[in-house]
VOPAGU-2260 file (C-alpha; in pm, 1 decimal, decimal comma):
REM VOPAGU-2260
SITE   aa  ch    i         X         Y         Z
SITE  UNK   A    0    9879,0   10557,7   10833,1
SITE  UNK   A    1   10172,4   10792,9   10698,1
SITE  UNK   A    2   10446,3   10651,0   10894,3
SITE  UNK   A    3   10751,7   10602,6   10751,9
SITE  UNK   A    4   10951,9   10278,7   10725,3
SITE  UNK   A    5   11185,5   10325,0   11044,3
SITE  UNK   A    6   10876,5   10432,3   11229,1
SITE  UNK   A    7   10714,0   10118,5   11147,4
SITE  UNK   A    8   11017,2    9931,4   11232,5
SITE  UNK   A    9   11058,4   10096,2   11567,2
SITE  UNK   A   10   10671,0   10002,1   11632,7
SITE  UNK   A   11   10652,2    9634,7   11529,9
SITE  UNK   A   12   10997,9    9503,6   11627,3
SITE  UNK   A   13   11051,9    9365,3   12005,1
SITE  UNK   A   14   10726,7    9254,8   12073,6
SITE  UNK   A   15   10579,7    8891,7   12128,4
SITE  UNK   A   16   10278,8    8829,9   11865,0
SITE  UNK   A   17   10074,0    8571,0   11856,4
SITE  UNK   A   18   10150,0    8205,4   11678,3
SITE  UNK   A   19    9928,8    8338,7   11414,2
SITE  UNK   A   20    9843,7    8686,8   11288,7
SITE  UNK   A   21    9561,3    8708,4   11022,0
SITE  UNK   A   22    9623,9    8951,9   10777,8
SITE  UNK   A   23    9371,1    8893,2   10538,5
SITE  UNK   A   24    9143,6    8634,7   10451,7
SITE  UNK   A   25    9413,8    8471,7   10230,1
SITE  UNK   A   26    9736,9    8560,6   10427,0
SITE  UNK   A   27    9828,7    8416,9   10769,4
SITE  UNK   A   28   10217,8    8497,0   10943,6
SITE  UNK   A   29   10312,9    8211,7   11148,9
SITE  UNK   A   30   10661,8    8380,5   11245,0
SITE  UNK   A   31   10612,8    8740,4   11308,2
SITE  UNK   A   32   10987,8    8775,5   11356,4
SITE  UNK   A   33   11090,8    8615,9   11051,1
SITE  UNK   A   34   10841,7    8783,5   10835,1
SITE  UNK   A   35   10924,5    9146,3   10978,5
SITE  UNK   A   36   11286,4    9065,4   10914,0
SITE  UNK   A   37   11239,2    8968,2   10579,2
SITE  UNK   A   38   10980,3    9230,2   10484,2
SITE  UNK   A   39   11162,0    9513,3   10580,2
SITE  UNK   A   40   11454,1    9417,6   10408,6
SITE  UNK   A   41   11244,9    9366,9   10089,5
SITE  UNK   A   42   11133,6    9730,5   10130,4
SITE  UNK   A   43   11467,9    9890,8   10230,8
SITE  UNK   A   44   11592,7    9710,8    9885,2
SITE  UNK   A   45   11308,8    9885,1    9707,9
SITE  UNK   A   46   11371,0   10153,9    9441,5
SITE  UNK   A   47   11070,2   10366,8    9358,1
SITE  UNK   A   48   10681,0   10440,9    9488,7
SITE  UNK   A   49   10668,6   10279,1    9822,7
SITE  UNK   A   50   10348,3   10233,2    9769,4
SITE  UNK   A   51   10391,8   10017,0    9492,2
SITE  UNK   A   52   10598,0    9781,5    9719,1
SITE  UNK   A   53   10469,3    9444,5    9773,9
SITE  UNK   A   54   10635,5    9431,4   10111,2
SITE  UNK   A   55   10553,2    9783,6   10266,5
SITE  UNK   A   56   10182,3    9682,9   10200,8
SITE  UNK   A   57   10201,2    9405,1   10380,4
SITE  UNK   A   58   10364,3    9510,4   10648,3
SITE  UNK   A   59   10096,6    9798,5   10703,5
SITE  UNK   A   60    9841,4    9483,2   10669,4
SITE  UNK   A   61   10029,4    9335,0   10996,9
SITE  UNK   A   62   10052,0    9675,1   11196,8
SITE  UNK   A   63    9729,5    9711,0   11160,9
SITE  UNK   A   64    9601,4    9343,5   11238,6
SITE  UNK   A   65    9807,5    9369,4   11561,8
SITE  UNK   A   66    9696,4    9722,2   11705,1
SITE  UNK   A   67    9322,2    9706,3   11569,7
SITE  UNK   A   68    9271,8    9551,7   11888,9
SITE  UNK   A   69    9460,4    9685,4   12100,7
């Protein structure tokens, strides 16, 4: 996935998710639009590797555990 964050922003916000989105075996979002608010701010307040970003990983964890199926 080499989308950028305002691509991944324009994907995930707006939509209904379910009351729980797995996003790994340890890691369960019970608010999708609380977590996507804070997670992207968390990664627009990031200096450096995006990739090193706690919160740009995860959010790639939810984009893909809500279009894997879809």
């Amino acid at each position: 996935m080499d989308l950028t964050p305002e691509e991944l922003q324009e994907l995930l916000t707006g939509k209904d998710y379910p009351n729980e989105v797995r996003l790994n075996p340890a890691a369960v979002v019970t608010n999708a639009p609380q977590f996507l608010t804070i997670q992207f701010l968390m990664v627009a307040k990031h200096k450096g590797d995006l990739q090193r970003c706690a919160a740009w990983q995860r959010l790639r964890e939810f984009y893909a555990a809500t279009t894997e199926n879809n």
